[in-house]
ZABANU-801138 format. One line per field, with one value per residue (C-alpha): residue number from 1; x, y, z. Coordinates in steps of 0.2 Angstrom, whole numbers. Example, Ala and Ser with C-alpha at 12.3 -4.5 7.8 and 13.67 -1.06 7.14 Angstrom:
REM residues 2
num: [1 / 2]
xx: [62 / 68]
yy: [-22 / -5]
zz: [39 / 36]
//
This chain:
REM residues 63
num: [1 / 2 / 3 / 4 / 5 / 6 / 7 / 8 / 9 / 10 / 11 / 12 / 13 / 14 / 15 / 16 / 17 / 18 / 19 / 20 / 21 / 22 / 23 / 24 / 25 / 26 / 27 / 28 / 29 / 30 / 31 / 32 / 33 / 34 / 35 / 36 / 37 / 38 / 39 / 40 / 41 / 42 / 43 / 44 / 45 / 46 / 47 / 48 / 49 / 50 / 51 / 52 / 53 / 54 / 55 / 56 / 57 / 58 / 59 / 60 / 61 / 62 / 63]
xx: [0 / 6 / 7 / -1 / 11 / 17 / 5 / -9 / -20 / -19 / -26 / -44 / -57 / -61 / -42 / -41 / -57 / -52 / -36 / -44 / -57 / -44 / -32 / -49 / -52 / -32 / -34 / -50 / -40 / -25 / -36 / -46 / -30 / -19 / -34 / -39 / -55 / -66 / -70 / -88 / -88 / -97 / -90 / -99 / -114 / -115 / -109 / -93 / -84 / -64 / -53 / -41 / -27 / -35 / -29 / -11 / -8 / -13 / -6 / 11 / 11 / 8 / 23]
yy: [0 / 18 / 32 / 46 / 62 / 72 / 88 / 75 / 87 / 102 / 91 / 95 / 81 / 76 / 72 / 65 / 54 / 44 / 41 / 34 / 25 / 17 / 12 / 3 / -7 / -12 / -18 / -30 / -36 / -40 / -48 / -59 / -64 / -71 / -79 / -88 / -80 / -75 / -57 / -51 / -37 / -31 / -33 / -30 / -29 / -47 / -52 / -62 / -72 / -68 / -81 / -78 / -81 / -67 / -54 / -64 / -58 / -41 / -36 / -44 / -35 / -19 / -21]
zz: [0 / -5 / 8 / 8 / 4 / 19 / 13 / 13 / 22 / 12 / -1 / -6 / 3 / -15 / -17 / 0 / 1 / -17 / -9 / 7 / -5 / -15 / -1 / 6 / -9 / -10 / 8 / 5 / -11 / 0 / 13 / 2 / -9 / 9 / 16 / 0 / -1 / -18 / -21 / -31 / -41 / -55 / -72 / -88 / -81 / -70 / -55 / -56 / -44 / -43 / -36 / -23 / -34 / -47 / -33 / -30 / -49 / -47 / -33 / -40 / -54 / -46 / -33]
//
């Protein structure tokens, strides 16, 4: 997970609540990816089931 810059609060709460919002959703993924647990999310208009290695890859490929 990335920290937040030092001037984090002199951000506007728009910036400051995506941030949170997407440090969130990266936290769920890494949760769900070490205890081997499926995600759902929408894609394409349906409800899909992710499998737990789905997230491994990703968050691989992002570190």
């Amino acid at each position: 997970m990335k920290k937040p810059p030092a001037n984090v609060l002199e951000l506007p709460l728009v910036e400051r609540a995506e941030m949170a919002l997407k440090a969130a959703v990266e936290k769920v993924w890494e949760d769900h990816a070490r205890d081997g647990l499926p995600i759902y999310i929408l894609r394409d208009g349906k409800i899909v089931e992710v499998s737990p290695e789905e997230p491994r890859i990703q968050l691989a490929q992002r570190k």
